[in-house]
C-alpha positions, 0 to 999 in steps of 0.5 A, a space after each residue: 163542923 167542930 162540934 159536929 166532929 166532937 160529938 162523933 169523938 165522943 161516940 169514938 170514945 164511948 162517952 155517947 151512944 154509937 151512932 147518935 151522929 148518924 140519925 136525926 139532927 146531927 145527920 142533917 147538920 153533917 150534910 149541911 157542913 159539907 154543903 156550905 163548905 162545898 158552895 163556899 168553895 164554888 163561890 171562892 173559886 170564881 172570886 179568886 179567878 173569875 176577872 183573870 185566872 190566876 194559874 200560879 195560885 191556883 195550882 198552889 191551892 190545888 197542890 195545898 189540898 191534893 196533900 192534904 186529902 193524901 194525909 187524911 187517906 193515910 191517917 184514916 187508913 192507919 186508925 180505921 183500914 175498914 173505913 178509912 177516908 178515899 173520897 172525902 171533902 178535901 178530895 171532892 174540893 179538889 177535883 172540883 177545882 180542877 174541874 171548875 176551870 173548865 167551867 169558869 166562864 159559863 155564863 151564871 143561868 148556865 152554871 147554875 142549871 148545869 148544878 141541877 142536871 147534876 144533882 139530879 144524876 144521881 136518881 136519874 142516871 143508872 150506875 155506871 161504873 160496877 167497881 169500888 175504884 170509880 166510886 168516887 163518882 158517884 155513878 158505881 154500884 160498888 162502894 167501900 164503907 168510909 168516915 166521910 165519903 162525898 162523891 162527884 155526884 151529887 155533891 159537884 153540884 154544891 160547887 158548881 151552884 157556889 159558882 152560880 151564885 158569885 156570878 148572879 149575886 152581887 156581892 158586895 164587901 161588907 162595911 166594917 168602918 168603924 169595928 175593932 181592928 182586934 175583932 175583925 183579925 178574930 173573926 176573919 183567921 179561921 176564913 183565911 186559914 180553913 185548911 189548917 183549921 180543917 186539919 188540926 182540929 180533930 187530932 186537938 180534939 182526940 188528943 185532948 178526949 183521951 186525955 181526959 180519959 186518963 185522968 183519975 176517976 174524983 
């Protein structure tokens, strides 16, 4: 994902040809982020509550990253008004979260056929919805340009499959006796502080690129 997001910083800048991240690889890689994060977030979900639903965390972590898509909204409007972010990951995960407790105790078969049905609306349902209000849903004719736009359909589907596969798929902890305190710390803060890491990163990255900007031509 950072190197993702610092190829299209470079484009930003113009150190990069406008729209290399949009074609070939780089189109490919972007939409293989977002789906990792989204299953992830499926899978997570039905660990953190699948033996008991835990309400208080749960409406915290929900609270968490509603605020946090309401910051990207209003940062990407203020640099971008004409593509700014409406609907984008942060978004999606926490609609999803909402909806994932409707679906918490689905069996897994059923969970992970219902994330097929979904994924097929998309070529098989006509568009519902003709304003650009509802084109979160997926389902609208009517979509406003945007930086990162993932709606429910099809991209529900990752989630509820990520909750599929918590419940089919035994997982197990991983042995990690005998490893490093220090490395299993490094290598476990990114997971326990996506959020942030999410957050910060790209205005680190745009500060530090334009930065560099200003620095003397040798």
């Amino acid at each position: 994902m950072i190197v993702f997001h610092f190829a299209r910083d470079l484009e930003i800048f113009g150190y990069i040809d406008a729209g290399t991240t949009l074609r070939g690889g780089w189109a490919l890689s972007a939409r293989w982020i977002a789906g990792t994060f989204i299953v992830l977030s499926g899978i997570s979900f039905v660990l953190a509550h699948g033996a008991d639903m835990r309400w208080q965390a749960w409406a915290r972590r929900v609270f968490q990253i509603t605020l946090a898509a309401a910051l990207v909204s209003v940062a990407t409007y203020i640099a971008f008004p004409d593509r700014f972010v409406y609907f984008g990951i942060l978004h999606l995960i926490a609609v999803s979260s909402i909806l994932g407790v409707v679906l918490l105790h689905l069996p897994g078969l059923v969970l992970l056929v219902l994330a097929g049905l979904i994924l097929l609306m998309q070529s098989t349902v006509p568009d519902l919805f003709h304003t650009p209000w509802l084109a979160w849903t997926g389902l609208s004719t009517s979509i406003r340009p945007s930086l990162d736009f993932l709606p429910l359909v099809p991209w529900f589907s990752g989630f509820v499959a990520g909750m599929a596969a918590a419940k089919l798929i035994p997982l197990a902890k991983l042995d990690v006796r005998g490893a490093p305190r220090t490395l299993i710390a490094s290598m476990s803060w990114p997971g326990r502080h996506s959020l942030a890491v999410y957050l910060l990163h790209q205005p680190l990255l745009l500060g530090s690129i334009w930065l560099f900007t200003k620095l003397p031509a040798w």
